[in-house]
PDB file with SEQRES, HELIX, SHEET and CRYST1 records, atoms N, CA, C and O in Angstrom:
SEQRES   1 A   84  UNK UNK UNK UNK UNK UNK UNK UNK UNK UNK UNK UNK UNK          
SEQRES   2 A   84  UNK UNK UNK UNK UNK UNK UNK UNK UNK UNK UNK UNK UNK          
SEQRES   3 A   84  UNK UNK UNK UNK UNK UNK UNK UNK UNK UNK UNK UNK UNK          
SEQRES   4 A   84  UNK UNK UNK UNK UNK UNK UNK UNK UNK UNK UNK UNK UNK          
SEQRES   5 A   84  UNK UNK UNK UNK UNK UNK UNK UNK UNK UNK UNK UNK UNK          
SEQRES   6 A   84  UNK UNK UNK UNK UNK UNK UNK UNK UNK UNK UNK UNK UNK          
SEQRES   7 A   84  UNK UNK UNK UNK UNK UNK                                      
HELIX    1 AA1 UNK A   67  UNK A   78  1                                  12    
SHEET    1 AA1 4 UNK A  21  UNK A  27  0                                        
SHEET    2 AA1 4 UNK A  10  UNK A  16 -1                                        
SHEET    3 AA1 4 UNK A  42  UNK A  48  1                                        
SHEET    4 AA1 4 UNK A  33  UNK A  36 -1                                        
CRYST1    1.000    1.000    1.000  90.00  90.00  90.00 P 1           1          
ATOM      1  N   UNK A   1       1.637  20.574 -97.058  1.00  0.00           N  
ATOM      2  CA  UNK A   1       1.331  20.774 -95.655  1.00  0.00           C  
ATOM      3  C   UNK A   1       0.320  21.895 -95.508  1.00  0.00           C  
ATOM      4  O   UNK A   1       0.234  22.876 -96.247  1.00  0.00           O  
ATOM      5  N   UNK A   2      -0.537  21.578 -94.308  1.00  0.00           N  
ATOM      6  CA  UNK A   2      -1.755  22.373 -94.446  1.00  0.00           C  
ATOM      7  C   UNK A   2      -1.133  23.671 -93.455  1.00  0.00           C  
ATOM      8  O   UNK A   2      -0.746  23.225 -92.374  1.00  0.00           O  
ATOM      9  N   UNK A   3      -0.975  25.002 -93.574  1.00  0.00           N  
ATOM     10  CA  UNK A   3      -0.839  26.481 -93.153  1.00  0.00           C  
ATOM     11  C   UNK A   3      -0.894  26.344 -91.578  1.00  0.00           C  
ATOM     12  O   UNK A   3      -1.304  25.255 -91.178  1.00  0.00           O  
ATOM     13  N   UNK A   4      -0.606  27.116 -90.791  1.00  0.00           N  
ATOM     14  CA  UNK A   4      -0.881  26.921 -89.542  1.00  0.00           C  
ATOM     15  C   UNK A   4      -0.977  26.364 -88.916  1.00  0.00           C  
ATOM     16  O   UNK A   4      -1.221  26.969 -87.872  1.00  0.00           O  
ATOM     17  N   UNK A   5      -0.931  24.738 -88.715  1.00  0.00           N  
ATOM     18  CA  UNK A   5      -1.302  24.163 -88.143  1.00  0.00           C  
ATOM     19  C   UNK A   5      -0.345  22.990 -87.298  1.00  0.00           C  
ATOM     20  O   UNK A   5      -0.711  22.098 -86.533  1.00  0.00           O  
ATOM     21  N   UNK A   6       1.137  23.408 -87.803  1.00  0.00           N  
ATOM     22  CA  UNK A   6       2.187  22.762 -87.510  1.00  0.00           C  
ATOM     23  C   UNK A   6       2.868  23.836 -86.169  1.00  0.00           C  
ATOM     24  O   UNK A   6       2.507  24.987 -85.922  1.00  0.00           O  
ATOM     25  N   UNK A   7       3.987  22.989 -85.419  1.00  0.00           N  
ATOM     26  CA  UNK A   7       4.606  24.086 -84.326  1.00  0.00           C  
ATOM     27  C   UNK A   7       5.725  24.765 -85.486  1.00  0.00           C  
ATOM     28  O   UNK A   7       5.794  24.487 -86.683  1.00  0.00           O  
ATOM     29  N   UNK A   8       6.673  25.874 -84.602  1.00  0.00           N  
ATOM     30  CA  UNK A   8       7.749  26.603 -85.209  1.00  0.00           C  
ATOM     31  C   UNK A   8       8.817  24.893 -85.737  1.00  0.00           C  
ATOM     32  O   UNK A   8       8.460  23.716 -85.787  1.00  0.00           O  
ATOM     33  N   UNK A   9       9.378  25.175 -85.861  1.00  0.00           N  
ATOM     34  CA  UNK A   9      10.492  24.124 -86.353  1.00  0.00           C  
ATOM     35  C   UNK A   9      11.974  25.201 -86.459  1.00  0.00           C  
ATOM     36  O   UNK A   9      12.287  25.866 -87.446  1.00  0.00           O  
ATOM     37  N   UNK A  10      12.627  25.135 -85.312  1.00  0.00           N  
ATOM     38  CA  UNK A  10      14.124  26.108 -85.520  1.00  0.00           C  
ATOM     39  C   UNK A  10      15.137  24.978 -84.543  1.00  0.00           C  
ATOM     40  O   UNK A  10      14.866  23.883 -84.050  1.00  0.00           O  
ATOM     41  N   UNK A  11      16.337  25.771 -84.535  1.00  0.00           N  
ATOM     42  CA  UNK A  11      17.232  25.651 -83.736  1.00  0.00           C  
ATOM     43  C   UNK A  11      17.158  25.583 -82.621  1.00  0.00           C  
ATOM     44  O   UNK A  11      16.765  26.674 -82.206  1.00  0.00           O  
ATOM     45  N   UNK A  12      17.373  24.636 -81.531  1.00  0.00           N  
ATOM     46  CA  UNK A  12      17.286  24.239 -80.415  1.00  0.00           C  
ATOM     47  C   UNK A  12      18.481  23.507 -79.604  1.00  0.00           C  
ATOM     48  O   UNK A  12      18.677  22.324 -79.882  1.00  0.00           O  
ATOM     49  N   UNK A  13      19.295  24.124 -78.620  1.00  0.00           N  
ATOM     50  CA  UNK A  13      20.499  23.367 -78.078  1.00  0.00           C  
ATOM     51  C   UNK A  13      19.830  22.079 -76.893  1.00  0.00           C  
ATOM     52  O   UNK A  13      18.881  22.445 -76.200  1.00  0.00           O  
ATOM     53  N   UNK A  14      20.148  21.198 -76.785  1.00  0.00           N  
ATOM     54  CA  UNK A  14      19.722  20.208 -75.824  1.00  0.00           C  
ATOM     55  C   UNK A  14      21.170  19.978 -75.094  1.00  0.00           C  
ATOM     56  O   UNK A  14      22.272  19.850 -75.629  1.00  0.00           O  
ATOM     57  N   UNK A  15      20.824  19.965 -73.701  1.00  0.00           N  
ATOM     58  CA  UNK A  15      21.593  20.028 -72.385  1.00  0.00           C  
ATOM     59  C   UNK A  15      21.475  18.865 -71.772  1.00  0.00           C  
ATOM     60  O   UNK A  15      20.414  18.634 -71.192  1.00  0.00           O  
ATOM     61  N   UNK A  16      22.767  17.667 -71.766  1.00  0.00           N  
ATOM     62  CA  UNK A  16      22.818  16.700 -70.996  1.00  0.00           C  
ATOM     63  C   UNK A  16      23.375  17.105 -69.640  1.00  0.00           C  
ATOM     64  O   UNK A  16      24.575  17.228 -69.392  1.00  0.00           O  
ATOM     65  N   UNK A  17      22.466  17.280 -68.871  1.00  0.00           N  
ATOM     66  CA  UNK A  17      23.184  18.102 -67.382  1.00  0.00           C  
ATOM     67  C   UNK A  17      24.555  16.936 -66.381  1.00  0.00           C  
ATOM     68  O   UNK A  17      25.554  17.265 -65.741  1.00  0.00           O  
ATOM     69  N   UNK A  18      23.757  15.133 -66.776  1.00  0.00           N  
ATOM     70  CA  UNK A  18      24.790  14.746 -66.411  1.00  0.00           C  
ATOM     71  C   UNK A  18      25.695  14.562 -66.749  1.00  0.00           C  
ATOM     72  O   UNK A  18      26.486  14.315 -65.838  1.00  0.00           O  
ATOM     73  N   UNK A  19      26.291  14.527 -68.169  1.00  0.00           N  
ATOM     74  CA  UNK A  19      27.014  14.408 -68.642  1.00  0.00           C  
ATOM     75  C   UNK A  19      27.992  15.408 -69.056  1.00  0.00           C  
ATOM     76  O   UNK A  19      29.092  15.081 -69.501  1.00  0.00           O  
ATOM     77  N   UNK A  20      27.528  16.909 -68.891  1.00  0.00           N  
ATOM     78  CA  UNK A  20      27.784  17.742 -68.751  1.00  0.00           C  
ATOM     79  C   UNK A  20      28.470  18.361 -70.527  1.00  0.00           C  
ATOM     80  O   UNK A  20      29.454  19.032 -70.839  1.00  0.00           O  
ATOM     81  N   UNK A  21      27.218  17.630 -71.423  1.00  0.00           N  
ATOM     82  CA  UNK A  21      27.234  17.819 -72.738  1.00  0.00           C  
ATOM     83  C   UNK A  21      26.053  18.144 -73.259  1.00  0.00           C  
ATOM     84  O   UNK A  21      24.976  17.629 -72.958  1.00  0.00           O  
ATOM     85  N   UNK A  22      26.362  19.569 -74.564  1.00  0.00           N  
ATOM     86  CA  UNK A  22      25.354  19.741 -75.059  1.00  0.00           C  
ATOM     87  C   UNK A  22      25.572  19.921 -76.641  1.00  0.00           C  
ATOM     88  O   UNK A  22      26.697  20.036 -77.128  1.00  0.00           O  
ATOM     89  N   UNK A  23      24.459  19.934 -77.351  1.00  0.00           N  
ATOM     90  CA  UNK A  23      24.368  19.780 -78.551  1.00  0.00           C  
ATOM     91  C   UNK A  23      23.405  20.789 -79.312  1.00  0.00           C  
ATOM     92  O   UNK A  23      22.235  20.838 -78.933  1.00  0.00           O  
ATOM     93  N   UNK A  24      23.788  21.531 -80.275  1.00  0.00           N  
ATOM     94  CA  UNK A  24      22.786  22.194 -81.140  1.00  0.00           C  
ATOM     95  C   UNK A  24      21.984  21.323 -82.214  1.00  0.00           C  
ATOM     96  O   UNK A  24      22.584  20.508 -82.915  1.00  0.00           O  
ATOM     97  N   UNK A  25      20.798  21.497 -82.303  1.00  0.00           N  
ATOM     98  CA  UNK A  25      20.159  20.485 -83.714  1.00  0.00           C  
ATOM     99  C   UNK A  25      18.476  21.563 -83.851  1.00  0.00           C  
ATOM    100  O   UNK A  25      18.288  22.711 -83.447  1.00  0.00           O  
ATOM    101  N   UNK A  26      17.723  20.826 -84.410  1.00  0.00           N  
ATOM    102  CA  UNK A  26      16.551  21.453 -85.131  1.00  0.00           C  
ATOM    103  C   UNK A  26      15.469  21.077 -84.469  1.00  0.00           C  
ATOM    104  O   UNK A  26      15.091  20.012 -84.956  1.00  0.00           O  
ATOM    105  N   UNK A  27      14.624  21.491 -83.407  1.00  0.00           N  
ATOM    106  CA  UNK A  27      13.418  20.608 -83.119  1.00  0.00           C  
ATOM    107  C   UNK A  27      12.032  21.658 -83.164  1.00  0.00           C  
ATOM    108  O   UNK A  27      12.075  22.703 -83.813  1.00  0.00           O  
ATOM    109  N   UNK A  28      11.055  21.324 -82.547  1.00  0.00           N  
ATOM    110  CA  UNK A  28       9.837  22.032 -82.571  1.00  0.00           C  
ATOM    111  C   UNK A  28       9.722  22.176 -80.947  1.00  0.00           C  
ATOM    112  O   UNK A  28       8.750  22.768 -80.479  1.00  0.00           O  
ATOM    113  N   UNK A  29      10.784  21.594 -80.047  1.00  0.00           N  
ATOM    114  CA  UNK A  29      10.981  21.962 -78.857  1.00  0.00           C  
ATOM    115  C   UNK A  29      10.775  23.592 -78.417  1.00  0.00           C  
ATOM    116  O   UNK A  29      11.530  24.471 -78.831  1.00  0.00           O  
ATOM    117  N   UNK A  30       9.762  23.818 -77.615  1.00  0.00           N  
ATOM    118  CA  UNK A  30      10.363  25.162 -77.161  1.00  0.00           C  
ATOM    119  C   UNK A  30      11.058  25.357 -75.782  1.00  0.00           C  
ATOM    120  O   UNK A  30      11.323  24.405 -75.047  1.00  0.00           O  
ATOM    121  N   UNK A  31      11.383  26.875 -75.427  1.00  0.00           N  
ATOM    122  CA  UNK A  31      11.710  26.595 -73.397  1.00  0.00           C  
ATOM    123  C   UNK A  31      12.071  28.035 -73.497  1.00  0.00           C  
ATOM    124  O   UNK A  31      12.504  28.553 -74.527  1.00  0.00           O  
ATOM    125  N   UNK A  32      11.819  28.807 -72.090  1.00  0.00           N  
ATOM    126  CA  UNK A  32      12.023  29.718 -71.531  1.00  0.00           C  
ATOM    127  C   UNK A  32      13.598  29.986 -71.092  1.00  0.00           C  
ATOM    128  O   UNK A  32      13.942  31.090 -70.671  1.00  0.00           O  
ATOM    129  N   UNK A  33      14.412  29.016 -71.209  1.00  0.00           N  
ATOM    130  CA  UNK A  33      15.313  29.160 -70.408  1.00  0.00           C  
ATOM    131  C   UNK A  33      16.448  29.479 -72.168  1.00  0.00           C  
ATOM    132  O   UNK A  33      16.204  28.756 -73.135  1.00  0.00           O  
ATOM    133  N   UNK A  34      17.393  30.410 -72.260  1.00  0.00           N  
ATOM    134  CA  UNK A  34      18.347  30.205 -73.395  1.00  0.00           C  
ATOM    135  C   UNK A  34      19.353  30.686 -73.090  1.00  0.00           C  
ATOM    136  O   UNK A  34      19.359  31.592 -72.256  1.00  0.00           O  
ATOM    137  N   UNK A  35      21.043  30.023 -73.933  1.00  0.00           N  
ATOM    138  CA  UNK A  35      22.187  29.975 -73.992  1.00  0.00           C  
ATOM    139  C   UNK A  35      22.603  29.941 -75.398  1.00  0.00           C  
ATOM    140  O   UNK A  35      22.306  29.355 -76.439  1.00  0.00           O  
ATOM    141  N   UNK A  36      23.545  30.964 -74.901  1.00  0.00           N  
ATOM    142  CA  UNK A  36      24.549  31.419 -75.912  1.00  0.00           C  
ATOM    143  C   UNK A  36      25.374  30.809 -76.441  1.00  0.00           C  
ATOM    144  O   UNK A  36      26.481  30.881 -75.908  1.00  0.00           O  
ATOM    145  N   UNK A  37      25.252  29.953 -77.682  1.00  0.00           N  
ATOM    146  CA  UNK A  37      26.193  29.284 -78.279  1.00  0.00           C  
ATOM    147  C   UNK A  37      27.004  29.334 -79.048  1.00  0.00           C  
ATOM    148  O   UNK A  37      26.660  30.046 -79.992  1.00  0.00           O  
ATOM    149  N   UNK A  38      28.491  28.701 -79.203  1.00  0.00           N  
ATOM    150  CA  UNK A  38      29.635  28.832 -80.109  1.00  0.00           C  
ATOM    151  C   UNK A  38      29.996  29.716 -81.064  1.00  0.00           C  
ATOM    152  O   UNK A  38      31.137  30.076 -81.354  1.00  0.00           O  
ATOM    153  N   UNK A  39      28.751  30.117 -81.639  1.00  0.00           N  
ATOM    154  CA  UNK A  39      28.640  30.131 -83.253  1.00  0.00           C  
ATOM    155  C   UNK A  39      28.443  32.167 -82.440  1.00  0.00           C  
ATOM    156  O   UNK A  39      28.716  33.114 -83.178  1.00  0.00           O  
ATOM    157  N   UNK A  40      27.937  32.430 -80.862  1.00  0.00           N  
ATOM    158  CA  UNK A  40      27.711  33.953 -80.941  1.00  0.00           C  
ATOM    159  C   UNK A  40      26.358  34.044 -80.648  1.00  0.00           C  
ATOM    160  O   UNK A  40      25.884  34.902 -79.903  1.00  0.00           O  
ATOM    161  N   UNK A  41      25.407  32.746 -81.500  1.00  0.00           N  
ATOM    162  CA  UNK A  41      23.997  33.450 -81.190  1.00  0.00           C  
ATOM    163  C   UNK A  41      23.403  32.664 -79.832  1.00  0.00           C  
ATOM    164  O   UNK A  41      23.941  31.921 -79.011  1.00  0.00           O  
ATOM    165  N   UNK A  42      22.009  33.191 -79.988  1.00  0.00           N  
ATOM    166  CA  UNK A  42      21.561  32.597 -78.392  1.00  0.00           C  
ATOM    167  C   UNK A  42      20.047  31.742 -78.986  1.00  0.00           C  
ATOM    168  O   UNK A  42      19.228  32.098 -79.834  1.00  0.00           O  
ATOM    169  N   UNK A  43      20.106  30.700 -78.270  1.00  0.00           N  
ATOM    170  CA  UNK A  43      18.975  29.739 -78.615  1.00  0.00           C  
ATOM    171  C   UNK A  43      18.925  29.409 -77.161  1.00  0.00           C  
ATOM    172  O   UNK A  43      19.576  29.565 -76.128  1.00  0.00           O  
ATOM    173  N   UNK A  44      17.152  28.548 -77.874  1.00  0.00           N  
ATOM    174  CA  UNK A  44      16.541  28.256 -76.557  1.00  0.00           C  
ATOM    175  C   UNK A  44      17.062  26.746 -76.167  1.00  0.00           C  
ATOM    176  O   UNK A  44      17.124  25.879 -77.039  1.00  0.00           O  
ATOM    177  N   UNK A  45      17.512  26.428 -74.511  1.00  0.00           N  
ATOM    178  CA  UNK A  45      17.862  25.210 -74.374  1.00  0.00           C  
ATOM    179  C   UNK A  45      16.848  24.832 -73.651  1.00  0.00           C  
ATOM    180  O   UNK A  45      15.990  25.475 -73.047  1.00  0.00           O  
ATOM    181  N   UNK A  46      17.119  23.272 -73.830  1.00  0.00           N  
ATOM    182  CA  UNK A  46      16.429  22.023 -73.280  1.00  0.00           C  
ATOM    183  C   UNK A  46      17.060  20.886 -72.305  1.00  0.00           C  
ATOM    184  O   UNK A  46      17.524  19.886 -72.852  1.00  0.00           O  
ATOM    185  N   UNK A  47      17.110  21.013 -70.543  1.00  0.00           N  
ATOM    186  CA  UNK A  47      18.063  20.145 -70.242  1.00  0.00           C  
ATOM    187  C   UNK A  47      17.604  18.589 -70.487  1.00  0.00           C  
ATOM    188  O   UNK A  47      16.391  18.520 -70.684  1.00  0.00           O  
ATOM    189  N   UNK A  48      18.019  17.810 -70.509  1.00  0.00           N  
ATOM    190  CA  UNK A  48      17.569  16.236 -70.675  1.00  0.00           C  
ATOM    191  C   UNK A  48      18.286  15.658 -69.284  1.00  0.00           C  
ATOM    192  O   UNK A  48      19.231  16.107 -68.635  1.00  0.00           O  
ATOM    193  N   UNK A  49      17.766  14.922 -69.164  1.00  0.00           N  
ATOM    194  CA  UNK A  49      18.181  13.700 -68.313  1.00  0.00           C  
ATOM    195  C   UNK A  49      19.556  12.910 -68.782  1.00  0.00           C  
ATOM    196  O   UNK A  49      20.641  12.770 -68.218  1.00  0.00           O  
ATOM    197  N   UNK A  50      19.152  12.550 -69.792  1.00  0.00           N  
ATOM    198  CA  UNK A  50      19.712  11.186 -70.530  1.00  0.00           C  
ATOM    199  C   UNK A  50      20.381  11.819 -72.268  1.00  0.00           C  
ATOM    200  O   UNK A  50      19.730  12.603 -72.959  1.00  0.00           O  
ATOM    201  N   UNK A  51      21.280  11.454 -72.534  1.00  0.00           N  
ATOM    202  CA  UNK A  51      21.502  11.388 -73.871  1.00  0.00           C  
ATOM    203  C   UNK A  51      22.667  10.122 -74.524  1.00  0.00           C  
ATOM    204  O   UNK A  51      23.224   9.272 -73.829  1.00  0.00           O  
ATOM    205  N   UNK A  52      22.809  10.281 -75.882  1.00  0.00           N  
ATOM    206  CA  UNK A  52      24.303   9.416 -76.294  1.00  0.00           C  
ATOM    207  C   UNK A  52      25.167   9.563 -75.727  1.00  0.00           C  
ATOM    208  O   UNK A  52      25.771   8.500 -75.582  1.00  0.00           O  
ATOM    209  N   UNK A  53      25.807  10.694 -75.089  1.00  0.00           N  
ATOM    210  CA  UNK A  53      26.894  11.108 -74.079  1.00  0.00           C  
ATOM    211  C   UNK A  53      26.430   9.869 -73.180  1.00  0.00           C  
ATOM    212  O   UNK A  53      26.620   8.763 -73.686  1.00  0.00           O  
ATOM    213  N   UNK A  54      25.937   9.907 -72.104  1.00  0.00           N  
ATOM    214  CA  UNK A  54      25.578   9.657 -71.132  1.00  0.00           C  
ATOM    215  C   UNK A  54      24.777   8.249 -71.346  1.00  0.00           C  
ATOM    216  O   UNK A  54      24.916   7.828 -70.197  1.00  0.00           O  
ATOM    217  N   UNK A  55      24.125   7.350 -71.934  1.00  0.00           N  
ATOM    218  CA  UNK A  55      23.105   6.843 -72.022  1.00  0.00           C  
ATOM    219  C   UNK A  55      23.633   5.438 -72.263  1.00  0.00           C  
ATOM    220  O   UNK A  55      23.941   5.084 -73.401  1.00  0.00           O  
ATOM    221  N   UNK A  56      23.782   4.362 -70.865  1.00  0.00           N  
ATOM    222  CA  UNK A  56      25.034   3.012 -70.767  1.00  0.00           C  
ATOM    223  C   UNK A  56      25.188   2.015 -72.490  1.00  0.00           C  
ATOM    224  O   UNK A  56      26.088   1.354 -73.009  1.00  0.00           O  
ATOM    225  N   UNK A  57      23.761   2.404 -72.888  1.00  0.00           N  
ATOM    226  CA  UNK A  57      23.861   1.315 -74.177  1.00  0.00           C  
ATOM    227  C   UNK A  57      24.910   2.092 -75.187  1.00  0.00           C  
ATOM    228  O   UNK A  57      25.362   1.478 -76.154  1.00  0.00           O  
ATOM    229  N   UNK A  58      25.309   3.560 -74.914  1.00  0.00           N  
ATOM    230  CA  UNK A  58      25.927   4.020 -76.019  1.00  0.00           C  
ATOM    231  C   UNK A  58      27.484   4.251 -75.602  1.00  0.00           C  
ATOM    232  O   UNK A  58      28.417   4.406 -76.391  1.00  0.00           O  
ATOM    233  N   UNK A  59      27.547   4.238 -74.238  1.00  0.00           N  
ATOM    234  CA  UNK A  59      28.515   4.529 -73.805  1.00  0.00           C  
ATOM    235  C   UNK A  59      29.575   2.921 -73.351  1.00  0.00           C  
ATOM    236  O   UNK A  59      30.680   2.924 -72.809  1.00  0.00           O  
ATOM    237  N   UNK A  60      28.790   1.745 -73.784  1.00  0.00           N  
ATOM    238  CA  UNK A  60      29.862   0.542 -73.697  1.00  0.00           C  
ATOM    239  C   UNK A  60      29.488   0.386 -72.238  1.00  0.00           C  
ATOM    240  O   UNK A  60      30.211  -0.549 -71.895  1.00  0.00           O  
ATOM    241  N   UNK A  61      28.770   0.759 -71.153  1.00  0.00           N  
ATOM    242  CA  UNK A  61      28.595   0.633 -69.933  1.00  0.00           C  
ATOM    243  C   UNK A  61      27.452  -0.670 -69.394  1.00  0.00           C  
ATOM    244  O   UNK A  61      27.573  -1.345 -68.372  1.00  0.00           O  
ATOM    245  N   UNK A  62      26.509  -0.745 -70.276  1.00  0.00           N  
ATOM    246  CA  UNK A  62      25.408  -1.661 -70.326  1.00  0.00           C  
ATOM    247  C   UNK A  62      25.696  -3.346 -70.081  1.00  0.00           C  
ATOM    248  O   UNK A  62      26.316  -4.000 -70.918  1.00  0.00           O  
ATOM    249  N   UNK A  63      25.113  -3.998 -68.715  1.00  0.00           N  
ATOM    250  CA  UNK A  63      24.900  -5.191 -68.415  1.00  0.00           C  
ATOM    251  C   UNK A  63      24.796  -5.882 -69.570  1.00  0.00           C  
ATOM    252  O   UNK A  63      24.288  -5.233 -70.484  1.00  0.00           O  
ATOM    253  N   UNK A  64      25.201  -7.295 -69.895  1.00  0.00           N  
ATOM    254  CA  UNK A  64      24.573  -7.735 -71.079  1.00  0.00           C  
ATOM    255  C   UNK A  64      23.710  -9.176 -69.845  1.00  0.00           C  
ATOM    256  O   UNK A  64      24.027  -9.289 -68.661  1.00  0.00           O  
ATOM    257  N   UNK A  65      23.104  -9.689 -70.250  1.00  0.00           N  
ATOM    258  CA  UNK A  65      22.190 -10.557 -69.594  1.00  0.00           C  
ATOM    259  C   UNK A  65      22.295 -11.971 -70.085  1.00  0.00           C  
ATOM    260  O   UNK A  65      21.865 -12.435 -71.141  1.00  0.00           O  
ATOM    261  N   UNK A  66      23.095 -12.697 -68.901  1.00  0.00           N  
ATOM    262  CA  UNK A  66      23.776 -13.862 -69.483  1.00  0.00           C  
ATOM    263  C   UNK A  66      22.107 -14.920 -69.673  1.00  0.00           C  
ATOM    264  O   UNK A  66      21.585 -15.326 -68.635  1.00  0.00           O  
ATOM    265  N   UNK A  67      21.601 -15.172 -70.722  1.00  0.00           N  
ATOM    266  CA  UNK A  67      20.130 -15.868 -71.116  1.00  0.00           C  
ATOM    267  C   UNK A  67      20.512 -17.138 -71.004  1.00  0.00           C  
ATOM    268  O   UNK A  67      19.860 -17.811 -70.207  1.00  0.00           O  
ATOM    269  N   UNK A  68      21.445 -17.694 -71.615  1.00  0.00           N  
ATOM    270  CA  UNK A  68      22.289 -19.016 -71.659  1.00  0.00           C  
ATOM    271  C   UNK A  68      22.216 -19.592 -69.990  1.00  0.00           C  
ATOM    272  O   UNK A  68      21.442 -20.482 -69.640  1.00  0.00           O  
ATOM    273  N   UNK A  69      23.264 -18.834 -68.987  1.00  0.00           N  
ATOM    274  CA  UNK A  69      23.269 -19.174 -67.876  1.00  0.00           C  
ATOM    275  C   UNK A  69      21.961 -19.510 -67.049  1.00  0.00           C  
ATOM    276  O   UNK A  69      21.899 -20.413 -66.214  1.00  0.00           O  
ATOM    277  N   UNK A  70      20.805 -18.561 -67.434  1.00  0.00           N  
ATOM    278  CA  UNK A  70      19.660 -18.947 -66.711  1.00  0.00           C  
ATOM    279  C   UNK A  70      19.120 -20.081 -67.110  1.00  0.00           C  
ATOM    280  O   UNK A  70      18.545 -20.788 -66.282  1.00  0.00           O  
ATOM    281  N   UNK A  71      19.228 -20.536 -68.729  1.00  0.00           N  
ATOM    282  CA  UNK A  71      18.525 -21.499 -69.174  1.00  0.00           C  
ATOM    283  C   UNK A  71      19.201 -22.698 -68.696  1.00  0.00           C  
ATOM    284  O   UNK A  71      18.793 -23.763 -69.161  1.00  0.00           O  
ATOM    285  N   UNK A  72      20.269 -22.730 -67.757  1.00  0.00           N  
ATOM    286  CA  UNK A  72      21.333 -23.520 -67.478  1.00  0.00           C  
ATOM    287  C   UNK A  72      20.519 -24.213 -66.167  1.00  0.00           C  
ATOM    288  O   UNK A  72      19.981 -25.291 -65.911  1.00  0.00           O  
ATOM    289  N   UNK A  73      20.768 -22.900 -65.490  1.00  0.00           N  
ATOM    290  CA  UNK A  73      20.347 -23.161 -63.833  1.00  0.00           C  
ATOM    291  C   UNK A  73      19.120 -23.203 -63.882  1.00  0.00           C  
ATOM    292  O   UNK A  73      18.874 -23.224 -62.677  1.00  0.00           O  
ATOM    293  N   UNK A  74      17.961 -23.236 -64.483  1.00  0.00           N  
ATOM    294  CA  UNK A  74      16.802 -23.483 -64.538  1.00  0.00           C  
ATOM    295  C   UNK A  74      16.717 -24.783 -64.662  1.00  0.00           C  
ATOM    296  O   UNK A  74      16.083 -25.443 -63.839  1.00  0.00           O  
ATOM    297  N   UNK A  75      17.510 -25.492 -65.988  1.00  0.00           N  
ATOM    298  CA  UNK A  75      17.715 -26.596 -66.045  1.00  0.00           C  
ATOM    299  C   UNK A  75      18.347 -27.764 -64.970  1.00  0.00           C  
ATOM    300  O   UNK A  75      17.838 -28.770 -64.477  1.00  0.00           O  
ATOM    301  N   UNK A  76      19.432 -27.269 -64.869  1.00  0.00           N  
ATOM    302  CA  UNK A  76      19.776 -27.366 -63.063  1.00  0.00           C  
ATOM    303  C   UNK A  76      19.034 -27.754 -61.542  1.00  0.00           C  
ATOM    304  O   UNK A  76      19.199 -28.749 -60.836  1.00  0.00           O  
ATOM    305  N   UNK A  77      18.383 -26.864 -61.395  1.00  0.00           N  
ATOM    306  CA  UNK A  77      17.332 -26.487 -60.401  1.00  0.00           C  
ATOM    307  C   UNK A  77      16.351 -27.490 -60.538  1.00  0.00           C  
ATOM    308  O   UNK A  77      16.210 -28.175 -59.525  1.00  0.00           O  
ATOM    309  N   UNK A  78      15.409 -27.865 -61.794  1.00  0.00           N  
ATOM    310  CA  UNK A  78      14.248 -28.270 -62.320  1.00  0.00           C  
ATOM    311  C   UNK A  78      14.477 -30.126 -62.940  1.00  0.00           C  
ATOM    312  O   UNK A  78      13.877 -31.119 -62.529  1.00  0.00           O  
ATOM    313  N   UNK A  79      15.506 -30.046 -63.980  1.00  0.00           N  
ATOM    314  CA  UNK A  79      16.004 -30.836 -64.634  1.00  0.00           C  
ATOM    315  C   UNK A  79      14.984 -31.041 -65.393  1.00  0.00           C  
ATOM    316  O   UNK A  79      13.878 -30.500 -65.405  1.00  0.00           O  
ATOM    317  N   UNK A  80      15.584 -32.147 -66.247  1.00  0.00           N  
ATOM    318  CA  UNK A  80      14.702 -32.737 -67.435  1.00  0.00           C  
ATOM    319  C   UNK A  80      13.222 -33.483 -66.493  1.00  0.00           C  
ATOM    320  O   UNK A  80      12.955 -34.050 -65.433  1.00  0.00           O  
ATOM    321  N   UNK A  81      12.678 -33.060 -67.577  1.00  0.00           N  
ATOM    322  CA  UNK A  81      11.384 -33.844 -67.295  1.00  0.00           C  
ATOM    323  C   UNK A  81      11.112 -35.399 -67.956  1.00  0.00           C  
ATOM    324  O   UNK A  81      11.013 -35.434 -69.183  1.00  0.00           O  
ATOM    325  N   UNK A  82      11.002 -36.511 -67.306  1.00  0.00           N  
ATOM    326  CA  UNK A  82      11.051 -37.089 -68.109  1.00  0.00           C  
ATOM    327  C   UNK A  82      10.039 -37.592 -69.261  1.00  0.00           C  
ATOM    328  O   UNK A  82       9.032 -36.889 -69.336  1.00  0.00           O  
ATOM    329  N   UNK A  83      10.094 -38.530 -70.059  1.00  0.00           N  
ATOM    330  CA  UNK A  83       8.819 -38.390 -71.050  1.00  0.00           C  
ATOM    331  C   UNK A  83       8.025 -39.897 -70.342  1.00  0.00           C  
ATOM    332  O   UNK A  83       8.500 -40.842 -69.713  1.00  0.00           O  
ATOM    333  N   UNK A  84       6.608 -39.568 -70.800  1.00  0.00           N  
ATOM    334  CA  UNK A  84       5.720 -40.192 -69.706  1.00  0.00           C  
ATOM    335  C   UNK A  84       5.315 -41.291 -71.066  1.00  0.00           C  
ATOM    336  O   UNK A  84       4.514 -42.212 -70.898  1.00  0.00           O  
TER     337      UNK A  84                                                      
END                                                                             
């Protein structure tokens, strides 16, 4: 790797505000805003929107999209075409 030319790379807590979960991990994230975590020390946080906490595909919450049924009622609606 070429000297200088990369960001810091440390410890960074990320803040799911809705979910009202957060997580310590490693990013090149920075932020003005920091909290004191578990462990005693203080790092810089990051709130998010969205995370695995919170985020319907991870949480079992997610629509599934019946494809079958449309190809049904399309069929339905339209019907066979016949052959000419």
């Amino acid at each position: 790797m070429k000297p200088g030319i990369h960001p810091p790379y440390g410890p960074v807590v990320f803040r799911d505000r809705a979910a009202n979960h957060a997580f310590l991990t490693r990013s090149t994230m920075t932020s003005d805003k920091t909290i004191e975590w578990e462990d005693g020390n203080t790092y810089p946080v990051v709130d998010v929107e969205i995370s695995s906490v919170s985020h319907p595909s991870y949480t079992g919450t997610a629509r599934v999209l019946d494809t079958a049924g449309r190809v049904e009622r399309f069929e339905r609606r339209y019907g066979q075409r016949e052959a000419r």
